[in-house]
Backbone as CSV, one residue per row, in Angstrom:
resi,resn,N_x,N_y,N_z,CA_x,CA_y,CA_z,C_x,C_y,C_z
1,UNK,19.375,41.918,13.667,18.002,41.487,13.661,17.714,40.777,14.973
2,UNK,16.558,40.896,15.659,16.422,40.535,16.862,15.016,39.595,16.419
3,UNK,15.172,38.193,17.394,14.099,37.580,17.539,13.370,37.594,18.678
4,UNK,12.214,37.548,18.570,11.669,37.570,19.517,11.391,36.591,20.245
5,UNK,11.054,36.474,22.142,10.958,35.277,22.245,9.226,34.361,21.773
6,UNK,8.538,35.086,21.656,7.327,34.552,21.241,7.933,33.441,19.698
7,UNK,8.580,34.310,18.741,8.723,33.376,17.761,9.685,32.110,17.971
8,UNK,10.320,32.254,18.839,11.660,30.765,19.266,10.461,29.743,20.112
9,UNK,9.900,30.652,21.242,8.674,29.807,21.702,8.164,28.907,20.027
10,UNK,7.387,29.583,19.772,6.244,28.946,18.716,7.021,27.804,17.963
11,UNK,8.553,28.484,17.361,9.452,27.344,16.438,9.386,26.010,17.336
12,UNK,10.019,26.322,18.941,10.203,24.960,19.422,9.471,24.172,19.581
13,UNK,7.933,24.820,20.248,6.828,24.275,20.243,6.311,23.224,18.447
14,UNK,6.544,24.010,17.479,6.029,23.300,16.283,7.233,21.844,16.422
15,UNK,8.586,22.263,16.788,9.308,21.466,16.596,9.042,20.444,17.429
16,UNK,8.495,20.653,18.517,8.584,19.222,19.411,7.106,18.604,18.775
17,UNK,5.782,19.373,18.148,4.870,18.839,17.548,5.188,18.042,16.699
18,UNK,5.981,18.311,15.477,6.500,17.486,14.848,7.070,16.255,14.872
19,UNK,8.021,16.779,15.926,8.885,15.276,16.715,8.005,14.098,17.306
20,UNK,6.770,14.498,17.869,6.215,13.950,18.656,5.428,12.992,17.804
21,UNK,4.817,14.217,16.637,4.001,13.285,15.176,4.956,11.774,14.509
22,UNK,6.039,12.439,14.397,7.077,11.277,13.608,7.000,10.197,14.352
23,UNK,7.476,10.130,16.101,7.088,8.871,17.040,5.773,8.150,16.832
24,UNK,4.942,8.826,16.642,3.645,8.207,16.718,3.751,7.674,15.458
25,UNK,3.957,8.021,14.284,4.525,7.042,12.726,4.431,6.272,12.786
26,UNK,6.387,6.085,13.566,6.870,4.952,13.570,6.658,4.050,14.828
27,UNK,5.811,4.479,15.461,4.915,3.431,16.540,4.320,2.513,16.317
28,UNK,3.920,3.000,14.904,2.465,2.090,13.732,3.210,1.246,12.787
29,UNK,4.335,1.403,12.958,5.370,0.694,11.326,5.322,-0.397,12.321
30,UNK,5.472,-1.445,11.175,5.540,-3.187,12.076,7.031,-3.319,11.842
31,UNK,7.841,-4.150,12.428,9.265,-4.163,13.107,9.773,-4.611,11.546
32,UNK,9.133,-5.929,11.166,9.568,-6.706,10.157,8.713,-6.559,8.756
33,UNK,8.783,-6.777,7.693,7.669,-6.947,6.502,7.996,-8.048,6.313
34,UNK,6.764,-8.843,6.158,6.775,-10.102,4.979,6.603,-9.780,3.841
35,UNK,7.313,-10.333,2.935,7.074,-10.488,1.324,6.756,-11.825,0.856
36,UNK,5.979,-11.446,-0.096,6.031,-12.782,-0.855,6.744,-13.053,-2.075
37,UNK,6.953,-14.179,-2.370,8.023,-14.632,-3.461,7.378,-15.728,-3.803
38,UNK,7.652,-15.976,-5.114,7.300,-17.387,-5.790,8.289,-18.352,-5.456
39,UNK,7.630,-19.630,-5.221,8.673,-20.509,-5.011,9.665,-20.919,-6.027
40,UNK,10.613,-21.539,-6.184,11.832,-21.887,-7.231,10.593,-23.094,-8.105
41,UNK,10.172,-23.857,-7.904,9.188,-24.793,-8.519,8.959,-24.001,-9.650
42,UNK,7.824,-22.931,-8.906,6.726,-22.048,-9.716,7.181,-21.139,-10.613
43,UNK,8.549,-20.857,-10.536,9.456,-19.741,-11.284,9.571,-20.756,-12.421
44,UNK,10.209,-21.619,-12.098,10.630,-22.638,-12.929,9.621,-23.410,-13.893
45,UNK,8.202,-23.420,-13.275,7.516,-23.957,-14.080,6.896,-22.717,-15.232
46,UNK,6.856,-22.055,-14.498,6.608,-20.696,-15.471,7.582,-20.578,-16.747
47,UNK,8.679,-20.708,-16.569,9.912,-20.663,-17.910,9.636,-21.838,-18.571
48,UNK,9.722,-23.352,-18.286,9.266,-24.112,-18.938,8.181,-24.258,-19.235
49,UNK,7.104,-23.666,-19.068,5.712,-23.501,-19.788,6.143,-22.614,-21.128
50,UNK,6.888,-21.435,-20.741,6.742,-20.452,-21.774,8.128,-20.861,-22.822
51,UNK,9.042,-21.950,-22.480,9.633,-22.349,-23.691,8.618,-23.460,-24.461
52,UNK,8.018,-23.759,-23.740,7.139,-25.039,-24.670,6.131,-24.830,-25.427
53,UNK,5.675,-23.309,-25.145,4.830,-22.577,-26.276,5.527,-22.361,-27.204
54,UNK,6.237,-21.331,-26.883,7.311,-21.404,-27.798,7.876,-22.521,-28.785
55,UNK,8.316,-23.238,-28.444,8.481,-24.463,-29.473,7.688,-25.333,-30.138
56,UNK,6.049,-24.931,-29.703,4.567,-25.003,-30.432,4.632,-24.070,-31.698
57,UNK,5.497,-22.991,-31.418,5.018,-22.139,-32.911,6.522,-22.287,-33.479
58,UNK,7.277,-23.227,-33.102,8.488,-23.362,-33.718,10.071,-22.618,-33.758
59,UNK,9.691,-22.189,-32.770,10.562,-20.884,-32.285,11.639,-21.245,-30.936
60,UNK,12.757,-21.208,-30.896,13.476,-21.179,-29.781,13.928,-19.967,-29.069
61,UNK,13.592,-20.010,-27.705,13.954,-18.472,-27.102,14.448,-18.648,-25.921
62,UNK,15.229,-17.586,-25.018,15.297,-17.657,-23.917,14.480,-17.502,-22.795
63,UNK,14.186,-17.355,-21.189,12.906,-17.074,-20.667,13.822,-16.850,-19.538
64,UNK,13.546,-15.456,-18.938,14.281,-15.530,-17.489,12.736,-15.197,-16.513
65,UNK,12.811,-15.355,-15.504,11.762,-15.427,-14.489,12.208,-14.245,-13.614
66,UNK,11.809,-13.260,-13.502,12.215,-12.052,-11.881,11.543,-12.387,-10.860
67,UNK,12.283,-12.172,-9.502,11.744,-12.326,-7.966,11.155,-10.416,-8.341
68,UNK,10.536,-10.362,-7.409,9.580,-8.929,-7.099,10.400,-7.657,-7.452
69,UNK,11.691,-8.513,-6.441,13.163,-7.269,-6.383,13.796,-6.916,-7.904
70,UNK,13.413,-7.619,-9.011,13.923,-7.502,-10.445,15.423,-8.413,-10.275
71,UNK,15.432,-9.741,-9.581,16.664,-10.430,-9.281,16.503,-11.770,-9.969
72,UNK,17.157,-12.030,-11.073,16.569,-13.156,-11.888,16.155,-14.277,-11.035
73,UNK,15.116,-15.145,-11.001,15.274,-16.458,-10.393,15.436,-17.826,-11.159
74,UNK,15.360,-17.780,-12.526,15.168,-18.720,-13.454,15.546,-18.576,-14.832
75,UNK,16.514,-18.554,-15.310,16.926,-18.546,-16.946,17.176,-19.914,-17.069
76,UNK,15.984,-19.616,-18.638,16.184,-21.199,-19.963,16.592,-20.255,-20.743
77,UNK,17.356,-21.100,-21.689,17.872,-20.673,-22.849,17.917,-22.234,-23.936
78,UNK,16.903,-22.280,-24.961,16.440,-23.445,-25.621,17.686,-23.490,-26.835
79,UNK,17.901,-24.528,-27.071,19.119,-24.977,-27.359,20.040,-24.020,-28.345
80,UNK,18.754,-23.918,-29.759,19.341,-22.703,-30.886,19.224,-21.304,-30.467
81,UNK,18.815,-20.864,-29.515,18.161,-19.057,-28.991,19.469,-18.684,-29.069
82,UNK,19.856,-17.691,-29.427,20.614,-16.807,-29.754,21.227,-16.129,-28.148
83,UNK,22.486,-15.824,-28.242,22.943,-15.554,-26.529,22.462,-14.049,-26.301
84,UNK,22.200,-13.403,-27.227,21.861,-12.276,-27.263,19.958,-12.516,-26.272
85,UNK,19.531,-13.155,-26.517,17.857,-13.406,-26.077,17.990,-13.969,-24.656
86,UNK,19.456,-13.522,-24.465,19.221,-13.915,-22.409,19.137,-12.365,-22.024
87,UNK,20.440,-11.132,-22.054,19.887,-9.958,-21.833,18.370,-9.375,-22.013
88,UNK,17.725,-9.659,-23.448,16.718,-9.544,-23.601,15.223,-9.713,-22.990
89,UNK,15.752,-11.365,-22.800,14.517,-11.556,-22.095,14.695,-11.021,-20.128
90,UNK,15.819,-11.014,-19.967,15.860,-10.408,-18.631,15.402,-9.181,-18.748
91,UNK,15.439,-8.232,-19.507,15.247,-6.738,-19.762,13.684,-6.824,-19.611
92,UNK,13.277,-7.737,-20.617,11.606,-7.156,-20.605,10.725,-8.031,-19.760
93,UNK,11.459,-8.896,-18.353,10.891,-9.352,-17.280,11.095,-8.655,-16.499
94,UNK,12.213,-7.540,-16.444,12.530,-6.700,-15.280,11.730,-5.795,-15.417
95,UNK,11.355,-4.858,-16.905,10.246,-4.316,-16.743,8.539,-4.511,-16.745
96,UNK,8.874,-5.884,-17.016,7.508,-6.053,-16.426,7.060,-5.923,-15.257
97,UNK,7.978,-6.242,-14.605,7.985,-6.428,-12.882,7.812,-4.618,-12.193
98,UNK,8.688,-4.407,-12.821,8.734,-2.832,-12.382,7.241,-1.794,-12.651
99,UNK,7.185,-2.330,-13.594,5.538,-1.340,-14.080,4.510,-2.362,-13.911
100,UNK,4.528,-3.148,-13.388,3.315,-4.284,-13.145,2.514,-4.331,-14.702
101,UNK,2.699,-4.449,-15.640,2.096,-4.387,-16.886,2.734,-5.126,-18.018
102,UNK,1.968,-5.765,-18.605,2.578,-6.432,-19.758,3.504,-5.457,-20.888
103,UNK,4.656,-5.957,-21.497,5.364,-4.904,-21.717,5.339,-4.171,-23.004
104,UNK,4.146,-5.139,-23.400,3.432,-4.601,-24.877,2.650,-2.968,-24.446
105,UNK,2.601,-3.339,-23.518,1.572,-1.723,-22.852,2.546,-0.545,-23.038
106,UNK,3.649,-0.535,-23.234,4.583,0.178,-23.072,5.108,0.378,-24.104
107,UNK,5.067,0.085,-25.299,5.282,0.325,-26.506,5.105,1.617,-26.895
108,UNK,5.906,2.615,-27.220,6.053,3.912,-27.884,5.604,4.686,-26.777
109,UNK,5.425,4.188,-25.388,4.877,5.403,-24.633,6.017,6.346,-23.735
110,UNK,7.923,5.944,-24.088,8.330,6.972,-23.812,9.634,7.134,-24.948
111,UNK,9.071,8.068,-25.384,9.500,8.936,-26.545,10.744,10.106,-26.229
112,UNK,10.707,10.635,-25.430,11.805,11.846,-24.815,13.131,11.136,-24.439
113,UNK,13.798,12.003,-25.315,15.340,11.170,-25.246,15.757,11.065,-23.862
114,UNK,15.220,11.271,-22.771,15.735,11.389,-21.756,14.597,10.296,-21.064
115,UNK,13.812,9.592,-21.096,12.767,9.449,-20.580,13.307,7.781,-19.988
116,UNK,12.092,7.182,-19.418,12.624,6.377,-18.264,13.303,4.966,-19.404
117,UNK,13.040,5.381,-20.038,12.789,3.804,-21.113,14.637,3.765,-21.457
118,UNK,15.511,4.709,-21.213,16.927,4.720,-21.473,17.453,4.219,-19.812
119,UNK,16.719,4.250,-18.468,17.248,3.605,-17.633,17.652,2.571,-17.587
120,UNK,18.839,1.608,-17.279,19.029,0.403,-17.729,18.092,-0.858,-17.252
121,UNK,17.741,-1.763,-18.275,17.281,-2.729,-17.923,15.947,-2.663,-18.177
122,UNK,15.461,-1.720,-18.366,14.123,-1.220,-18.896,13.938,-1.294,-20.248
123,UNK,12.997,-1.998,-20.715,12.833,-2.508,-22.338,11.035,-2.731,-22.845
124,UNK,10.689,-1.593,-23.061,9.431,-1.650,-23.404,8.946,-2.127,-24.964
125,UNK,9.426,-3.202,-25.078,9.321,-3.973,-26.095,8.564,-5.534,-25.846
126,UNK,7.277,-6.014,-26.355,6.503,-7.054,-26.386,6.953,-8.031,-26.007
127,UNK,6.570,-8.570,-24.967,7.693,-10.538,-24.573,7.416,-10.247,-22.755
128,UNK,7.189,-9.371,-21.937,7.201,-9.049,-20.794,5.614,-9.558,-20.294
129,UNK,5.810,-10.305,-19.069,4.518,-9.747,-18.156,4.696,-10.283,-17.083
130,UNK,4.092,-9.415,-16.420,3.878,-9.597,-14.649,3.372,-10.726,-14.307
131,UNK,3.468,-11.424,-13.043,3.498,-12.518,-12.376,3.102,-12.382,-10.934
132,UNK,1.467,-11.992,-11.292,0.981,-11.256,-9.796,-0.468,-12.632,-9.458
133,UNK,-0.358,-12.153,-8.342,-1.897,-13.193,-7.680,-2.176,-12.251,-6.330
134,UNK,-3.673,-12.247,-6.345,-4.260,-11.533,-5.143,-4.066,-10.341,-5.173
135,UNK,-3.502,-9.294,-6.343,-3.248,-8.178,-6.205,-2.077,-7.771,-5.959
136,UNK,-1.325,-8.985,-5.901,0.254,-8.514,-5.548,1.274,-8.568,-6.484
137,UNK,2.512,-7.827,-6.770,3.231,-8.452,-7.649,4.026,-9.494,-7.397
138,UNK,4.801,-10.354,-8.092,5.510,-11.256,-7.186,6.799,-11.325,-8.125
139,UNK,6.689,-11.328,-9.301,7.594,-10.614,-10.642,6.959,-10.966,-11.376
140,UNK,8.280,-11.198,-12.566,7.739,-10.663,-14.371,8.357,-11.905,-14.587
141,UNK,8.083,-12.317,-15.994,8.919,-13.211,-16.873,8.470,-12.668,-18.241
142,UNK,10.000,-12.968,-18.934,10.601,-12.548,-20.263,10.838,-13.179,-21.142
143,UNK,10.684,-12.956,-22.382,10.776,-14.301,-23.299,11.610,-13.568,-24.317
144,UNK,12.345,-13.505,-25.108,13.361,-13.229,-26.206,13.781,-14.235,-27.345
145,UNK,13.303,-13.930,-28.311,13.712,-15.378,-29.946,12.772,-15.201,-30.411
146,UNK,11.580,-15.105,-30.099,10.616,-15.232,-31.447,11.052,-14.200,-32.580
147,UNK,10.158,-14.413,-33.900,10.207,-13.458,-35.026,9.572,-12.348,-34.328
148,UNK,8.682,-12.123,-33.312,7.901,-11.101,-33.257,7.688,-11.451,-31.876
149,UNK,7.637,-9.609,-30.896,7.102,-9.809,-29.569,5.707,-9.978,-29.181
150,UNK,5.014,-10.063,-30.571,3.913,-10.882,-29.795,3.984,-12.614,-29.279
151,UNK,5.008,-12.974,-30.489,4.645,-14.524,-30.102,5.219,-14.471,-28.495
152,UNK,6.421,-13.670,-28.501,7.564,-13.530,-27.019,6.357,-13.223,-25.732
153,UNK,5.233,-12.499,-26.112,4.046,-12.640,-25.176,3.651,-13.602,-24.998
154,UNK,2.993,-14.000,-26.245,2.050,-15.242,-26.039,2.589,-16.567,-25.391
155,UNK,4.341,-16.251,-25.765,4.825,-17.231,-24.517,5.132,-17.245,-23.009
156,UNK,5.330,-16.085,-23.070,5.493,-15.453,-21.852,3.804,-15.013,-20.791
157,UNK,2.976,-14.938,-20.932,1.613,-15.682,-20.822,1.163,-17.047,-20.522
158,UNK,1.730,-17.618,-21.624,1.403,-19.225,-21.485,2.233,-19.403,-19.932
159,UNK,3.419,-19.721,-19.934,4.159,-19.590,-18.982,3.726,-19.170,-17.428
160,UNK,2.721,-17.922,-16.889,2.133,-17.706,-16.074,0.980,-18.294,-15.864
161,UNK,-0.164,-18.353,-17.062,-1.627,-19.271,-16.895,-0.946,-20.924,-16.587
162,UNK,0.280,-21.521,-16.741,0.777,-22.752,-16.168,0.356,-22.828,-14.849
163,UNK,0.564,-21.718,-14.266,1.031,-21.795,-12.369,-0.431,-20.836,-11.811
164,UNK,-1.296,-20.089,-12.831,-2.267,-19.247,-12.336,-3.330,-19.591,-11.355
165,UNK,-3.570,-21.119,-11.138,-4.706,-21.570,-10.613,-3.593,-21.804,-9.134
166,UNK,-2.629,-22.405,-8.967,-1.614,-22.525,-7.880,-1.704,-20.754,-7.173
167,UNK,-1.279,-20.168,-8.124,-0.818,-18.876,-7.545,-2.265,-18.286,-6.655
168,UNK,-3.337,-18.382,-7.465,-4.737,-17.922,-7.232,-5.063,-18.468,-5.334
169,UNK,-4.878,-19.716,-5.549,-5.457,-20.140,-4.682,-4.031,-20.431,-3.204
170,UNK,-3.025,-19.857,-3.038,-1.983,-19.587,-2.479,-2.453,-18.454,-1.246
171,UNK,-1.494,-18.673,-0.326,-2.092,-17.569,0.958,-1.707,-16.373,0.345
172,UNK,-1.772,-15.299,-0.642,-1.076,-14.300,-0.319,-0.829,-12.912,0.244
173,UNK,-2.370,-12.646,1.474,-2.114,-11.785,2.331,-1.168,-11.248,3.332
């Protein structure tokens, strides 16, 4: 089979177009990214908000706090919570963080034995929510012990509206 030179022309030509497109890309990429992160305070005040709801409806639970990256920054565990409600509540702060959504939203929506909800650490079960301001995420926090994942919300909620007016009014562009 013989090529011609018109077609090696045209390949190299697209090829150096290409090459040339990719430079111009990464001309536009900035060297460094900033992220934002919650401070250790605000993590922290977030878990102790959401054990103290918690112990409003009489309930002891654990509460872990996620950085953005799904990297715990803050586990309580209230005196009677069960050791089992530390995996737990890490599980359904990590997916909160990951799907930006409270983790009640996620309830029965993956069904296929294969589906994302068997990836580890992923727990679409009630007690999860995101920990965003300005549109950004910043993580999740998790609550595990109540009788029911709603109360594990409603603490895990309380816990964020603690720090919401801080977070609101924070630089986070």
């Amino acid at each position: 089979m013989r090529i011609s030179l018109a077609v090696v022309f045209l390949v190299l030509t697209l090829s150096m177009l290409t090459a040339a497109q990719a430079q111009a890309a990464d001309a536009e990429q900035p060297v460094v990214v900033n992220i934002k992160r919650l401070s250790l305070e605000s993590a922290l005040a977030i878990a102790q908000a959401a054990i103290d709801e918690c112990r409003k409806a009489g309930v002891q639970v654990a509460v872990t706090v996620v950085d953005r990256g799904g990297h715990s920054q803050v586990v309580l565990r209230d005196v009677l919570a069960m050791d089992l409600t530390l995996p737990i509540s890490y599980q359904k702060a990590y997916t909160a963080m990951s799907f930006n959504t409270p983790t009640s939203a996620l309830q029965g929506r993956f069904k296929s034995p294969v589906s994302i909800a068997k990836v580890d650490n992923v727990l679409p079960s009630a007690g999860g929510v995101p920990v965003q301001a300005g549109g950004t995420i910043l993580g999740g926090v998790g609550v595990s012990g109540a009788p029911s994942g709603k109360t594990d919300e409603q603490c895990a909620r309380a816990g964020v509206e603690a720090v919401a007016a801080d977070l609101e009014m924070a630089d986070i562009d």
